[in-house]
C-alpha positions, 0 to 999 in steps of 0.5 A: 373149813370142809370143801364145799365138794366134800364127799360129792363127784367132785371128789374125782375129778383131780385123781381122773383128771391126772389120770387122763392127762397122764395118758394123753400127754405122756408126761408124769410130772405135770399131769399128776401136779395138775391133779393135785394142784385141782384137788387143792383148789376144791380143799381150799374152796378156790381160795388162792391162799388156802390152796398154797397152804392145802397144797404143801400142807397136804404133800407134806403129810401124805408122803412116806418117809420110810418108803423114801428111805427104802427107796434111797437105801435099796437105790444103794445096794443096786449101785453096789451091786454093780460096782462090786462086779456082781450084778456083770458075774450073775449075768455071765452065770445066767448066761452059760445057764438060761439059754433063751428068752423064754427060760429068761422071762420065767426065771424073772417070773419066778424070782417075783413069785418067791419073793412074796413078803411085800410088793414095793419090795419084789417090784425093785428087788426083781428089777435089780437082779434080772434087768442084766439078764432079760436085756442079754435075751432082748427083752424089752424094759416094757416087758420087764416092768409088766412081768414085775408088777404082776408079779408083785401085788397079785402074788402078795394078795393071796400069799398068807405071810405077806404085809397085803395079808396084814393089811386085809385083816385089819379091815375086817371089822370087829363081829364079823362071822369069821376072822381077818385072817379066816376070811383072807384065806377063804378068799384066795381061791375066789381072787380071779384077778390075782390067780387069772394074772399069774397064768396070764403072765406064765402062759406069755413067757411060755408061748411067746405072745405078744400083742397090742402096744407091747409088741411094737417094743418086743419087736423094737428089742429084738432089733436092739432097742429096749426102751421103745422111748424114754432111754434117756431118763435111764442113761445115767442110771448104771455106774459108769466105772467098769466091773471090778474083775474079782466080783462073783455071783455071791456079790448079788445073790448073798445080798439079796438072801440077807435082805429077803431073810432080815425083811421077814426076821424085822416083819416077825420081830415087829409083829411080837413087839406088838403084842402077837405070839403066832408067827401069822399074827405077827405078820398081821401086825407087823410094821412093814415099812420099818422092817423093809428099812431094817432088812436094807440097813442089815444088808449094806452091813452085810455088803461092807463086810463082804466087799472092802477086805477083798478089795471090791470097792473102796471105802470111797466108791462104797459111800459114794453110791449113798448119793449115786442110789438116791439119783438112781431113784429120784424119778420113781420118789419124784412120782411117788411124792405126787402121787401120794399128794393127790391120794392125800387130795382125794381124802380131803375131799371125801372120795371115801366117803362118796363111795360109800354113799353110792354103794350103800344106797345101791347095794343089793343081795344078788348074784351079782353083787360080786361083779359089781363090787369087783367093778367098784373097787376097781375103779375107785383103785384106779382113780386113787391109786391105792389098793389098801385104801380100796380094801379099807372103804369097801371091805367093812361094807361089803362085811356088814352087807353079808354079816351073819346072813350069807358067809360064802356071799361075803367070801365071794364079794370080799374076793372081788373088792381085793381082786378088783382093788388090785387090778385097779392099782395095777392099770394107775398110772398114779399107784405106787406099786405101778411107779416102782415097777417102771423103777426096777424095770427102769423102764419109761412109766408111761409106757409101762402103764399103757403096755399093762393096761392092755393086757390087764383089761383081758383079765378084767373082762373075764373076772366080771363073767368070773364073779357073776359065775361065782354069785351063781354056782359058789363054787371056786373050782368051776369058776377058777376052771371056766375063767382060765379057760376062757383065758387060754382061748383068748390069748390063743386067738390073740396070738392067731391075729397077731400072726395073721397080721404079721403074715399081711404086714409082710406081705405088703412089705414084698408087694411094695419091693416089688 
């Protein structure tokens, strides 16, 4: 029987509500268990049988298995990694050649530039290898966790061979003016949020600013501690035996390389038995999730080959980080698991579909129909935590809205829907993309949300000048140019006031001595 709620306002309230509570109250599980448990009673129609039988039902078929398993498996390599004495061996090697803090953040910066074939991929594979490294310079996890994630999505979003560019193409419908993949690319110059958060984050490691909640924990890990809070989720989750004396930097490195290489060989070979030829069509039809189980698999073969001869870990030790990895990630499966129940909740309940309804009774060709579609995805993203269910409800409507009457119109509100789907999914506290970079950061996950948040919404306000600037002039170039400068000067009246208020607080330090 379809919820009386279906497709209305109502469909909402459960996402926004795990949402807020999130916020308020601090804590994850309970928050997020309420919104499901609200959207299972709006399901069943507040039937009390109905909602028990809606609400597993619901779980069962909304979680991932896959990602669980790439979760479990990666948790595993990470483990190994430092029982080998690799992860300790490529700290003390970065150490003797990143000298300071900055060429820490860019190093970790970069590293999630280049590794741009899957977010859920970069957000623990980024984690794992610079945490050692950024907390030898006091770079708080909060720092970390937000260096990661907008490093992950954004970068996946305008790189061609990715899983984001295959999922985009396959939500074009079929007539369309231009292919998925033609309009994939058109669309990365007009991509603000992407391109603005990508020199946001280089411009922050550069010049050092800090502002906002974040620097209360940049200046708590300056003064040793990291975490701000929430340490003690964290305090069982590196292996407590010592580094084996005989781990090298090749204990890391080689394994992360066969993992990168084996994700993108499975993504091809995926792609080809489906039928595609080209290597980009491969990608675009590629099967991510399998291809990411595959690469871990390959890699812990890799890893039992290069460990046990030299006696690096035993057999024992190497079975055993089997469990230890799966302990690694339970939280982030944890969250993972309810977030994907309440998103299950929100289709229930036709959150789609009551988007749809409000932008195709209001949709107007304007020149401003970019920024309104930039603010539509962003809050439909946000609300249920996914950016490819963003792109699947809103980039069909905004295709057939601009179809075969105005092409460079339809490449400007394509832009926005995946610019703002993704900045929506970066600012949820329910997105899965979000809990994974708290996980490879291992850092509190709402105090990553909350640190992102602040710094995320600076670029959001300029897209929405960016994209009206966009629907007037049509051109990337003045648009990209007029955006990051508004940027730069932002940041840089951002860092003016946090020294001013640094140079007050100190101030009323000494006259308080006194």
């Amino acid at each position: 029987m379809e919820s009386a709620m279906f497709g209305t306002f109502w469909s909402l309230v459960p996402p926004v509500t795990a949402i807020v509570l999130a916020l308020i109250t601090k804590e994850v599980y309970s928050s997020l268990f309420i919104g499901v448990l609200l959207g299972a009673l709006f399901t069943a129609n507040f039937s009390p049988w109905g909602t028990f039988e809606t609400l597993f039902t619901t779980m069962v078929n909304s979680m991932d298995m896959n990602i669980i398993i790439f979760d479990v498996l990666l948790g595993m390599i990470i483990v190994l990694m430092q029982r080998s004495g690799g992860s300790a061996a490529y700290g003390n090697w970065a150490t003797r050649h990143i000298k300071n803090k900055r060429q820490a953040l860019l190093a970790t910066s970069g590293l999630g530039c280049l590794i741009f074939v899957d977010d859920y991929f970069n957000c623990l594979t980024v984690g794992s290898v610079m945490r050692p490294v950024t907390d030898r310079f006091k770079v708080s996890r909060a720092k970390l966790a937000y260096i990661i994630d907008a490093t992950a999505a954004p970068v996946c979003i305008i790189a061609p061979i990715s899983s984001w560019a295959a999922a985009v193409n396959s939500y074009v419908p079929k007539g369309s003016s231009l292919t998925g993949f033609q309009l994939f690319l058109s669309t990365i110059p007009f991509n603000l949020y992407a391109l603005l958060t990508l020199l946001m984050v280089f411009f922050l490691c550069i010049s050092g600013i800090d502002f906002g909640i974040m620097r209360t924990h940049e200046r708590n890990a300056a003064k040793g501690d990291l975490f701000t809070s929430g340490a003690e989720d964290f305090q069982n989750a590196d292996s407590e035996e010592e580094a084996k004396p005989n781990g090298m930097v090749i204990d890391l490195v080689l394994p992360v390389l066969v993992l990168i290489a084996s994700a993108v060989f499975a993504m091809i070979y995926t792609g080809h038995l489906a039928g595609e030829v080209g290597i980009i069509d491969c990608f675009a039809n590629c099967n991510a999730t399998l291809s990411l189980i595959f690469a871990t698999m390959v890699t812990l073969v890799v890893m039992f080959i290069m460990y046990l001869p030299r006696r690096v870990v035993t057999l024992h030790d190497f079975m055993g980080a089997l469990p230890e990895g799966a302990k690694l990630m339970t939280a982030s499966i944890l969250i993972l698991t309810f977030a994907w129940t309440l998103k299950g909740m929100g289709d229930n309940l036709g959150i789609g579909e009551f988007v749809r309804t409000v932008v195709g009774e209001n949709a107007r060709a304007s020149i401003f129909v970019p920024a309104v579609m930039f603010a539509v995805a962003l809050f439909l993203a946000f609300s249920s935590g996914t950016s490819w269910g963003t792109f699947a409800i809103l980039v069909p409507i905004v295709v057939e809205m601009f179809n075969g009457v105005d092409s460079h119109m339809m490449i400007i509100a394509v832009s926005a829907v995946l610019a703002g789907a993704v900045c929506g999914d970066h600012v949820s506290p329910i997105s899965d993309t979000t809990i994974m970079s708290s996980a490879g950061a291992q850092c509190n996950h709402i105090n990553h949300v909350q640190t992102q948040m602040q710094y995320a919404s600076i670029v959001a306000v300029i897209c929405v000048i960016g994209y009206v600037i966009a629907g007037l002039c049509k051109n990337w170039l003045i648009t990209l140019v007029l955006c990051s400068a508004m940027l730069i000067g932002v940041l840089l009246c951002l860092k003016k006031f946090s020294a001013d208020k640094a140079d007050a607080e100190e101030a009323d330090k000494e006259t308080a001595a006194v």
